[in-house]
C-alpha positions as CSV (number, residue, x, y, z in Angstrom):
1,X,86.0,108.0,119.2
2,X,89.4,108.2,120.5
3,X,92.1,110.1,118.2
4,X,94.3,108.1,116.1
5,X,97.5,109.2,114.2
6,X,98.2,107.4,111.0
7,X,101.9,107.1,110.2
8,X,102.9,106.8,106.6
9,X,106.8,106.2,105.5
10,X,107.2,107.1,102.3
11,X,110.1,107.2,99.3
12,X,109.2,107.5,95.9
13,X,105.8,106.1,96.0
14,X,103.4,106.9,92.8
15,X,100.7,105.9,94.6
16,X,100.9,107.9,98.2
17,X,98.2,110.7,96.7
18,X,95.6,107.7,96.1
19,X,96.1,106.2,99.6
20,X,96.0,109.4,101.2
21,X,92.8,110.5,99.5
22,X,91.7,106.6,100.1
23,X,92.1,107.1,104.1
24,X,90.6,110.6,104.3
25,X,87.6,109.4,102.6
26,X,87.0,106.0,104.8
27,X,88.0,106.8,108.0
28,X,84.8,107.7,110.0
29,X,86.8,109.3,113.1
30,X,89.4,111.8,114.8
31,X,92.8,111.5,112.7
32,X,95.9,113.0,111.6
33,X,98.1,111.8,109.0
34,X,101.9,111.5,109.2
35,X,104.3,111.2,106.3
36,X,107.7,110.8,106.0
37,X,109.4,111.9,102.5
38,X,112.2,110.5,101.9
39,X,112.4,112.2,98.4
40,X,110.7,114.8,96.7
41,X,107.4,114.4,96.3
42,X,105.1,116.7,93.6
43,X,101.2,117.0,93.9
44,X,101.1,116.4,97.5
45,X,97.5,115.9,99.0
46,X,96.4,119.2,100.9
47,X,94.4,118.5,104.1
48,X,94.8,120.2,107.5
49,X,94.9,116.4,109.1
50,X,97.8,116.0,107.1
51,X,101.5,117.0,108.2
52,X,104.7,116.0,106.0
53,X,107.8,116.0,106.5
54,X,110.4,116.4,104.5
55,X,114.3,115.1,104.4
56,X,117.3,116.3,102.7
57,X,118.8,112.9,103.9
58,X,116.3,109.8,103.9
59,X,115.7,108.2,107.0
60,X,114.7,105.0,106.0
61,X,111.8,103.2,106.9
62,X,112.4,102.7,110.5
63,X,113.4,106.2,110.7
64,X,110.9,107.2,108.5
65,X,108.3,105.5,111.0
66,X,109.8,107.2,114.5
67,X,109.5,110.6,112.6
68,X,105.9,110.1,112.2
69,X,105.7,108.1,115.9
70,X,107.6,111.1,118.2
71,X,105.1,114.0,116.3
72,X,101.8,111.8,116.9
73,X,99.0,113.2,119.4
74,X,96.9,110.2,119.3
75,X,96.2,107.5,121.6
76,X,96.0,104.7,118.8
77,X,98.2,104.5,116.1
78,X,97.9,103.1,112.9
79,X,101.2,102.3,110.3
80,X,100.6,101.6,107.0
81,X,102.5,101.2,103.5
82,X,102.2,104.1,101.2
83,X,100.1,102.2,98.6
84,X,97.3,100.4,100.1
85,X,93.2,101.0,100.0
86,X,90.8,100.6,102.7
87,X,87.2,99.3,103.9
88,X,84.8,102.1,104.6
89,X,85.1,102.7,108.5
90,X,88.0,100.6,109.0
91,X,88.9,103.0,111.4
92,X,85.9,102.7,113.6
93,X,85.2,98.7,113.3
94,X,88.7,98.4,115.2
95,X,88.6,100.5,117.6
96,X,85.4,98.7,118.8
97,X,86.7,95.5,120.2
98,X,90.2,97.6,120.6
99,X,92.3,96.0,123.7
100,X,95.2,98.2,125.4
101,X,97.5,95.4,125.1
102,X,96.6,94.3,121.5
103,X,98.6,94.7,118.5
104,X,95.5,94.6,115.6
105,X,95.6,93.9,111.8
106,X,92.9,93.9,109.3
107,X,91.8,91.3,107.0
108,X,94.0,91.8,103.6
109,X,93.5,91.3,100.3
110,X,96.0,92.1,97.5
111,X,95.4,95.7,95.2
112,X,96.4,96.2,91.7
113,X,97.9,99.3,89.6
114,X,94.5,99.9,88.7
115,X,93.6,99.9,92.0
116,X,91.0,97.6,92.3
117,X,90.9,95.1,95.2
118,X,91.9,91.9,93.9
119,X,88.9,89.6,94.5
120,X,89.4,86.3,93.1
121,X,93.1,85.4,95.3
122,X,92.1,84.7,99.1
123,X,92.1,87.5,101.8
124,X,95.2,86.9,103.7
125,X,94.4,86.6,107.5
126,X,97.1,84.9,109.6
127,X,101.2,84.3,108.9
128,X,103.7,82.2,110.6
129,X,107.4,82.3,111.4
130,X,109.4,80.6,108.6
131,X,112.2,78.0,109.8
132,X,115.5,80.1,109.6
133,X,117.3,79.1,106.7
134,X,120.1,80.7,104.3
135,X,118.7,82.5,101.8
136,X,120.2,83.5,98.4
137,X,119.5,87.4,99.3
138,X,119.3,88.1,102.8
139,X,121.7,85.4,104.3
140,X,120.2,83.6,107.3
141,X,116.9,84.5,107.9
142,X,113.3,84.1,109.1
143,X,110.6,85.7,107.4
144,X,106.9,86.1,107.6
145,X,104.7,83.7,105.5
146,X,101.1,83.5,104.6
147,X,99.3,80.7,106.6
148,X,96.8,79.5,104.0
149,X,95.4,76.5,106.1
150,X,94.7,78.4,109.0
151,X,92.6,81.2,107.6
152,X,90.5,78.3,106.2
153,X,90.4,76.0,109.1
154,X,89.5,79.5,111.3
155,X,87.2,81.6,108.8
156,X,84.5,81.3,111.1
157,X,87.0,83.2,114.1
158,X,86.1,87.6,113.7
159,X,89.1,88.4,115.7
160,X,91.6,85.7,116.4
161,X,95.5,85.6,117.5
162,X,98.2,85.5,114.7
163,X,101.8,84.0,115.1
164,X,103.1,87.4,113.0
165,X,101.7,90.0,110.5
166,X,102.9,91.2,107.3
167,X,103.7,94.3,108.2
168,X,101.9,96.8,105.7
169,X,99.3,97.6,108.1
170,X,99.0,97.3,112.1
171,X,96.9,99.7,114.8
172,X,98.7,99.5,118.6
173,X,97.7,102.3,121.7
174,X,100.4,104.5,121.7
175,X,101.1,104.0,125.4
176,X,101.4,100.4,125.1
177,X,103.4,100.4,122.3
178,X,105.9,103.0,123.3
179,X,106.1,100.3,126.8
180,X,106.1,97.6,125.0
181,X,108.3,98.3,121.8
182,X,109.2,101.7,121.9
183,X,111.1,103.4,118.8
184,X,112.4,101.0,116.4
185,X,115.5,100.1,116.8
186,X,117.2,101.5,113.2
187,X,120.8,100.8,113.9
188,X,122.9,99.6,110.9
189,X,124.2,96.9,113.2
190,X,120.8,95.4,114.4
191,X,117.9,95.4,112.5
192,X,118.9,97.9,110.1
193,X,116.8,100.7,108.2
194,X,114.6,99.2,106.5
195,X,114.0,95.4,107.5
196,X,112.1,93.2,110.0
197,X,109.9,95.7,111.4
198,X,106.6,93.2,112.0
199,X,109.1,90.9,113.9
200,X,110.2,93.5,116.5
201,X,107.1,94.6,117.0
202,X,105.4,91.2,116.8
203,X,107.6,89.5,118.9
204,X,108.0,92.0,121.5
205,X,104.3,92.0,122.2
206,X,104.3,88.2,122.0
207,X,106.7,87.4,124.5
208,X,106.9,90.3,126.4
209,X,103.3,90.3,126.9
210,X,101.0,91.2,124.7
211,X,98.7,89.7,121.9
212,X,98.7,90.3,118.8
213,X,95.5,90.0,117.0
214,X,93.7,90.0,113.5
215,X,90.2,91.5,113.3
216,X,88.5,90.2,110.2
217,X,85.4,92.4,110.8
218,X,87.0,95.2,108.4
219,X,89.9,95.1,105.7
220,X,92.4,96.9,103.6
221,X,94.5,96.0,99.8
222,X,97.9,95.8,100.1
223,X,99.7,96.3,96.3
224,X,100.7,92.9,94.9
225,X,103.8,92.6,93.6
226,X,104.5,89.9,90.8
227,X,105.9,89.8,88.0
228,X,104.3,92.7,86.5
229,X,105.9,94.7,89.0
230,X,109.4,93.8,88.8
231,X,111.7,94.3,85.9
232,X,115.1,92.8,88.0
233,X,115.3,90.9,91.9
234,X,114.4,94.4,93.9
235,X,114.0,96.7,91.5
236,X,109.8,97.4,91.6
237,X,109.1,99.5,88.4
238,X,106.0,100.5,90.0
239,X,107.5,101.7,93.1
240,X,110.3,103.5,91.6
241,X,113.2,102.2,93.9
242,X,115.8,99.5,94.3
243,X,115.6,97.7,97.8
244,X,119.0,98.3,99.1
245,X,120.4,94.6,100.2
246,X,122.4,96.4,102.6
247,X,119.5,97.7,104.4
248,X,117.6,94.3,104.9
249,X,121.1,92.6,106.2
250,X,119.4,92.7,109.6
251,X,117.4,90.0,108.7
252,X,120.1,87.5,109.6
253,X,121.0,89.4,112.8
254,X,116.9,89.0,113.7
255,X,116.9,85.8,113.3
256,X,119.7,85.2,115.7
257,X,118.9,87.6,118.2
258,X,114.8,86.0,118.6
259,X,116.4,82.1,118.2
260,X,119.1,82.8,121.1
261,X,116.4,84.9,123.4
262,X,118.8,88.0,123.4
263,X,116.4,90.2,123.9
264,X,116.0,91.5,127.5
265,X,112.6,92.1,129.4
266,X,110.8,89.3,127.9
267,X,108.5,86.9,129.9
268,X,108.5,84.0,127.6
269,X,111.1,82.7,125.4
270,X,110.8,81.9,121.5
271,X,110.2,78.3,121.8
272,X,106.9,79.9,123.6
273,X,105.5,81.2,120.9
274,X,105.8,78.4,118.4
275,X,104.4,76.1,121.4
276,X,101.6,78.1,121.4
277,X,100.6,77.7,117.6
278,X,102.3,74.0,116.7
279,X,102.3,72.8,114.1
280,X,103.7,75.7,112.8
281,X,104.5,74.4,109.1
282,X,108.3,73.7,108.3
283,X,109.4,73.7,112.0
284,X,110.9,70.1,113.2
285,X,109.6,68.1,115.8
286,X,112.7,67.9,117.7
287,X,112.3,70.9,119.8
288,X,116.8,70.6,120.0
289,X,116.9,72.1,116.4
290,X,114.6,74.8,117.4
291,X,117.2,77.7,118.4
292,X,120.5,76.7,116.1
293,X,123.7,77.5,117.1
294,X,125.4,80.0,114.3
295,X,128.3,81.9,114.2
């Protein structure tokens, strides 16, 4: 089985030892293990298939991620959140039906503090494109939402294409990607540090042309966050940080940039991609109101 480098960003996460202990126990092939610190971290997991690395001055997400992306020797690679847990073999199963040109996410469920995988909520297979609209937070945005009808009305679909994934987990070849997406753009006047990296990458597999794909044959627990894990907006006690608002301001900058097709090289334009799943839920019918004109 072909080598695949796992890329981990990383700040102030209590539970980074249990994933990384979680991955080298499941996966059944060739990998290494990135991971970005963005702080100090104590107890760190010791494994030759693991490399760290350490900043005086954190990166940020994005940042966090090309670190881990330049350094990788595979030829898949695999990003995921720094507190998640897996299916035995997850590794394995997806490289199986594995397509150069396919972006590929697992089935997920939601993982508690105890970290148990949460069985009574529903697995969360697909997600759409919200309808851009001001939010009290991040301004004008888009965002990501689970698409509850369409994992029931396709259960019976393994490996099926998604509008857009959550983000905490996704597997790309490394050739492909580095075509396709290349480094993430981290600059504080685009996307930002920290925010919309599933939309980048999503979208410029989507319309520049790729797929992007969710393989139900395997899985992996993302933590949920409610209530329990939030003492104020942003501040997750369990995570030990407060979400800078600063750093997600690229939402509203996304959104514009994919509405408007400013981005260059694509083969298809937005209104592509909601053609190709309509309905998507909360988008009009009038097609004039799909790209809106914003200052």
């Amino acid at each position: 089985m072909d080598k695949i480098s796992i890329l981990i960003p990383s700040y102030n996460e209590p539970y980074l030892g249990k994933t990384l202990k979680d991955i080298l126990k499941k996966a059944e092939g060739d990998i290494e293990i990135l991971v970005n610190l963005d702080s100090p971290h104590d107890n760190l997991v010791k494994d030759k298939r693991i490399t760290y690395f350490h900043n005086d001055k954190p990166l940020g997400m994005r940042g966090g991620i090309n670190r881990c992306l330049k350094a990788s020797k595979g030829k898949y690679i695999i990003k995921v959140d720094a507190h998640c847990l897996f299916a035995q073999g997850f590794d394995r199963v997806l490289l199986e039906t594995m397509q150069d040109d396919w972006l590929v996410i697992p089935r997920r469920y939601s993982l508690h503090g105890d970290w148990k995988r949460e069985m009574r909520m529903p697995y969360k297979d697909y997600h759409y494109l919200s309808y851009p609209q001001d939010s009290k937070f991040y301004g004008f945005a888009m965002f990501p939402v689970e698409w509850r009808e369409r994992t029931k009305e396709r259960a019976d679909i393994p490996i099926d294409d998604t509008m857009i994934f959550q983000g905490s987990f996704w597997l790309a070849n490394k050739d492909y990607f580095m075509k396709r997406v290349g480094l993430l753009d981290d600059s504080p006047d685009t996307y930002s540090t920290f925010s919309g990296e599933q939309l980048e990458i999503g979208l410029k597999y989507w319309l520049g042309g790729g797929q992007v794909k969710v393989n139900k044959n395997t899985w992996y627990a993302h933590l949920f966050k409610n209530k329990r894990y939030y003492t104020t907006v942003g501040n997750v006690r369990d995570r030990k940080y407060k979400i800078n608002l600063k750093a997600v301001a690229g939402w509203e900058w996304t959104a514009k940039h994919w509405l408007h097709d400013k981005e260059p090289n694509m083969i298809h334009k937005f209104s592509w991609l909601l053609e190709k799943f309509w309905p998507v839920p909360g988008w009009p019918e009038d097609r004039r109101l799909w790209s809106i004109k914003r200052k």
